[in-house]
N, C-alpha and C positions, 0 to 999 in steps of 0.2 A: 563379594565385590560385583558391581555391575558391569555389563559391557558396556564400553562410552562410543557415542556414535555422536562425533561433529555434522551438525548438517542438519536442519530439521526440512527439508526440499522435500521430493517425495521420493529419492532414494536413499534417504535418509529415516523419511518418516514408514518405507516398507518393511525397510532392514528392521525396526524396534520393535513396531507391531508383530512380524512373523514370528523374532524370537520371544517377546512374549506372551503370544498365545503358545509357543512349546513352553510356558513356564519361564523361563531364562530371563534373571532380572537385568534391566538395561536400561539407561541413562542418555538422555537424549537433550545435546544442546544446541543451541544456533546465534552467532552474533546478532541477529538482525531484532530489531527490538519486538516486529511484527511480523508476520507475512507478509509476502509480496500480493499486491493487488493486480498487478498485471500478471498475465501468462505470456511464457515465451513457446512452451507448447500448446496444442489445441486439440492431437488424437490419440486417442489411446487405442491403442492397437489390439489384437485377436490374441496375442502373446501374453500382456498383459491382461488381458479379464480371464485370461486362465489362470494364472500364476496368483492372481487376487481370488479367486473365485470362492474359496474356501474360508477366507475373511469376513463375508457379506458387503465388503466395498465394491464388487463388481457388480449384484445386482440395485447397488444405489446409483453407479456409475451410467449404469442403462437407462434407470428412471429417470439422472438430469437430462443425458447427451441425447444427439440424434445419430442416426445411422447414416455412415457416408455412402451413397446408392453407386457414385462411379467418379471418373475420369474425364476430362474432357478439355482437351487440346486444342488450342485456338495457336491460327499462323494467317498474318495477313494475305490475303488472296486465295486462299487455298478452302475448304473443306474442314470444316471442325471433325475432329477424330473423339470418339466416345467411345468409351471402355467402361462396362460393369465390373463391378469388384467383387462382390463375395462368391459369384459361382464360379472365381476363378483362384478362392485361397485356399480351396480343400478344406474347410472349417467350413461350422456351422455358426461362426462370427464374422462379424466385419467391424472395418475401420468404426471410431466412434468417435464423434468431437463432443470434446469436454473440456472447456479452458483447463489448463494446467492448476489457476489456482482455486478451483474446484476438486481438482484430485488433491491437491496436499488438503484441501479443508475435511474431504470426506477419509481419507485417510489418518490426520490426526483426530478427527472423531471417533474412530475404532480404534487408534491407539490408547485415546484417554479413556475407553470406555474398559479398556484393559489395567484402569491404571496407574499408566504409565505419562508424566505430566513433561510436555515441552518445555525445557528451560531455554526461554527466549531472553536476549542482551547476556549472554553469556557466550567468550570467546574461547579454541582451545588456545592456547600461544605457543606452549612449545611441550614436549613427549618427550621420554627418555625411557628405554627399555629395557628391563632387566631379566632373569633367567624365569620366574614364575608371575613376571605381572608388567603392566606399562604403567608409568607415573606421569602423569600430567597436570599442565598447569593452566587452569582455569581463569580467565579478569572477566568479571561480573562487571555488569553496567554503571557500578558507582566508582569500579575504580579497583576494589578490592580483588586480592588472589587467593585462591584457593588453590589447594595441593590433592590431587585425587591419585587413588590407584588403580586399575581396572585390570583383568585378567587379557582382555581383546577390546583393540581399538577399530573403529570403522570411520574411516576420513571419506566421509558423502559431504566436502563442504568446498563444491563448487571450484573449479577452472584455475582460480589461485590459491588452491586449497594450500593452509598451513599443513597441513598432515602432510602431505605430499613432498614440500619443500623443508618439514622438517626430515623424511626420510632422504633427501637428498637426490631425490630421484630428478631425475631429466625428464623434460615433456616434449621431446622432438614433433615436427610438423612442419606444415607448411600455411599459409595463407592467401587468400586470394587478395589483390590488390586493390580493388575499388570499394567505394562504400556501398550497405543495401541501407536501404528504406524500409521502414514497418509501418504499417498504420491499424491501428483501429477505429474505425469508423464506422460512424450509420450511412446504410449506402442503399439506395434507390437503383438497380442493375437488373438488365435482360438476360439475366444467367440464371439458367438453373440452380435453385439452392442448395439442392441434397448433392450437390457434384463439388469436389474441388476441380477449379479452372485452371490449367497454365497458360501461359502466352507466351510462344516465342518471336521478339521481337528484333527488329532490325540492330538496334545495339543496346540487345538483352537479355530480357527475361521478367516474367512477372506471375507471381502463383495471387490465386484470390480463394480464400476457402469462409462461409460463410459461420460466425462462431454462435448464433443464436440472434430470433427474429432479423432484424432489420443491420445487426453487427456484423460487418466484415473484417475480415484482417488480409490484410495486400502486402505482399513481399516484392520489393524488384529492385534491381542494381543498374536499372536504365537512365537517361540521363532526367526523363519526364516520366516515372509509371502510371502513374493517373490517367495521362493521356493516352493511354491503350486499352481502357474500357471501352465497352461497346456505345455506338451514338445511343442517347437516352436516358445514359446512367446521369445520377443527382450525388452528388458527395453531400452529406447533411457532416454536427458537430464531429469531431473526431476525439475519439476516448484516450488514444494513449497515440506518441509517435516517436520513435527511436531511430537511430541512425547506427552503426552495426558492423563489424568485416567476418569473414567469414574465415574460419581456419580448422583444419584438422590435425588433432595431435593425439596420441597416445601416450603413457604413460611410459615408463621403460619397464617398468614391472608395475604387478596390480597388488603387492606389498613384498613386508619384508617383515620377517618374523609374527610378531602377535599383532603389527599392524596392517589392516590392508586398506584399499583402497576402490569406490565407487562410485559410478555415475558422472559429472563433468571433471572429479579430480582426476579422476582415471582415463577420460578419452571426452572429446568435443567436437562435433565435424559442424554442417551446415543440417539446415532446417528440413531440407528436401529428403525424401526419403521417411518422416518420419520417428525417426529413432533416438533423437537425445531423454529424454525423457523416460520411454518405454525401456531402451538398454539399461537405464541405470536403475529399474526395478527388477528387473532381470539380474542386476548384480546383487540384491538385495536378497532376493530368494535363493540366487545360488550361495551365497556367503552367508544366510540364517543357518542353511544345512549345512554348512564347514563349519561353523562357529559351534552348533548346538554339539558334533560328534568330537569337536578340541576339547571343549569345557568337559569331553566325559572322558579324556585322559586322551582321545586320540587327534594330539597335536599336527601330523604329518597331513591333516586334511586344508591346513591354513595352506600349505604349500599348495596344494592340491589347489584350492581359491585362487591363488594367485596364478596358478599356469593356465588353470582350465579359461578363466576370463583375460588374461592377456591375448591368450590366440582367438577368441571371439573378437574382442575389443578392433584386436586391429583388424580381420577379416570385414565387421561392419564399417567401419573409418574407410577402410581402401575402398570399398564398395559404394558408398554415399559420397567419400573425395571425388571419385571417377563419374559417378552419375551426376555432381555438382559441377564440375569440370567442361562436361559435354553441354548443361544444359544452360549455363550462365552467357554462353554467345560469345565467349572473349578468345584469345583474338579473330579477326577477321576470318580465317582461312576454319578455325572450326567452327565459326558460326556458320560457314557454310557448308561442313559436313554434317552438323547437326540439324539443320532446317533441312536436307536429304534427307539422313538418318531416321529421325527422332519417329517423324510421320510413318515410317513404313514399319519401324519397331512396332510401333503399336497398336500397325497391323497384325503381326506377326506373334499368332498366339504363344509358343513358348521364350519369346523375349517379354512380350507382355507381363506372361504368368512370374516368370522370375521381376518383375518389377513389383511386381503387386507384393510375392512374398516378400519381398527385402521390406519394402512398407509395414507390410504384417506381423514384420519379426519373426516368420514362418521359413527362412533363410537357412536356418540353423537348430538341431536339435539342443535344448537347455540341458546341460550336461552337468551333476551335481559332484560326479565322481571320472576320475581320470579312467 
């Protein structure tokens, strides 16, 4: 029997890839009839092209992306703050933009090369678990059901994942209350390109990071973001535009028995910081190595999955809720600790350096075993 993994995302698509290059046969589906053409990520982190490295998807990953060179902090009236990045994450990597749906394409390319074939328009619906296997129930795109059995299930299928609510688990959190703005657009701007830009603004916030040539991608929850580009900027067509809240929640556990759970079923914070994405590859490699030592009789390592990435999970969630918190300008009285604050942080090398690691996924040693 295969391992079934809902979710072909790319903590979806790491998890099947890793277990089979160990051999480990595995079964890999996703409602969605296609892939997503948009990306809601854009960098792949120093954590990640380690953790891929051994794939050859990290050195494809380099040939697309560019290297992000630094930082740089923009506040009306004040002085831009600039921060280099990688002689400050103790690695011989740095930040890398690479639209999101470039990583799941280069990654189901080494999956299939292994393979191993995406079964797209195919949904899980519901699981039931029994002492030596999970039974699940599959609707294909025409309608029809199928009945499977699987030894280990892996629910990588997204923020209302079935897997998740079929284990009955709770996903506590919280929310922020306003809406943000995404844009991708072609954008004519006096920023430097190899930099992600922040702006903190009078009642805001606004990140700009450039995703390839002349494509930006703009985040902000102000009531105009646009209107806090520098004089000179040109907005040309815009490729994608969404409207957004932001919330952080954790799972209450990261499974429960032969099922577990990764990537946005398991935990979802805000964009800043970098790590939806990256974490939920991280889940994938730590759950290939609990998975491959269950299947060879040593079950107690599934536990082991679920405790060791619950206490990461929420350790990076509290970390990125608290840096999203500070830096969204809301309400009043901390946007005014923060427009103090934020500037002199990033002065101040070792708040710096711990910023840059939480980005880097360098926060936290990857721990396969308790």
């Amino acid at each position: 029997m295969p391992v079934m993994i809902a979710g072909a995302g790319p903590t979806g698509l790491a998890a099947a890839l890793l277990l089979a290059r160990r051999g480990i046969p595995v079964r890999i589906v996703d409602k969605a009839a296609a892939p997503s053409r948009n990306s809601k990520a854009l960098a792949v982190n120093p954590r990640t092209q380690e953790l891929l490295e051994d794939t050859g998807v990290t050195a494809r990953m380099l040939a697309e992306g560019w290297i992000v060179r630094g930082l740089s902090l923009h506040q009306p009236g004040r002085e831009d703050v600039t921060v280099p990045i990688s002689p400050l994450l103790d690695t011989d990597r740095s930040l890398l933009a690479l639209p999101q749906s470039r990583t799941e394409a280069l990654l189901a390319e080494a999956l299939e090369a292994q393979g191993v074939p995406i079964e797209r328009g195919v949904k899980l619906d519901a699981l039931l678990q029994g002492d030596d296997s999970v039974t699940v129930q599959l609707v294909h795109a025409d309608g029809s059901i199928e009945c499977a059995q699987a030894p280990l299930v892996y629910g990588a299928d997204g923020a209302h994942s079935t897997v998740r609510q079929a284990l009955g688990l709770a996903f506590p959190g919280d929310e922020l209350p306003e809406t943000w703005q995404l844009w991708d657009l072609h954008l004519a701007v006096p920023l430097d390109p190899d930099r992600v830009h922040l702006f903190l603004l009078p009642d805001g916030f606004l990140f700009a990071m450039r995703v390839r040539d002349d494509i930006w991608r703009l985040i902000g929850n102000s009531a105009e973001p646009l209107a806090a580009l520098p004089a000179g900027t040109v907005c040309g067509d815009v490729l994608w535009k969404s409207h957004f809240h932001i919330a952080h929640r954790v799972a209450e556990r990261a499974g429960v028995g032969r099922v577990l759970l990764g990537g946005d079923a398991a935990h979802i914070h805000s964009p800043l910081g970098a790590r939806g994405m990256n974490l939920g590859i991280e889940d994938a490699y730590v759950f290939a190595d609990c998975a491959a030592d269950a299947l060879h009789g040593r079950l107690s390592r599934l536990a082991s999955y679920a405790q060791l990435r619950h206490r990461v999970h929420r350790q990076v969630v509290r970390r990125v809720g608290a840096l999203t918190r500070l830096m969204h300008g809301r309400p009043a009285t901390l946007r005014e600790l923060r427009d103090v604050l934020v500037p002199r942080l990033m002065h101040f090398g070792p708040a710096r350096r711990q910023f840059l690691r939480v980005a880097g996924g360098l926060d936290h040693p990857v721990r396969t075993r308790g």
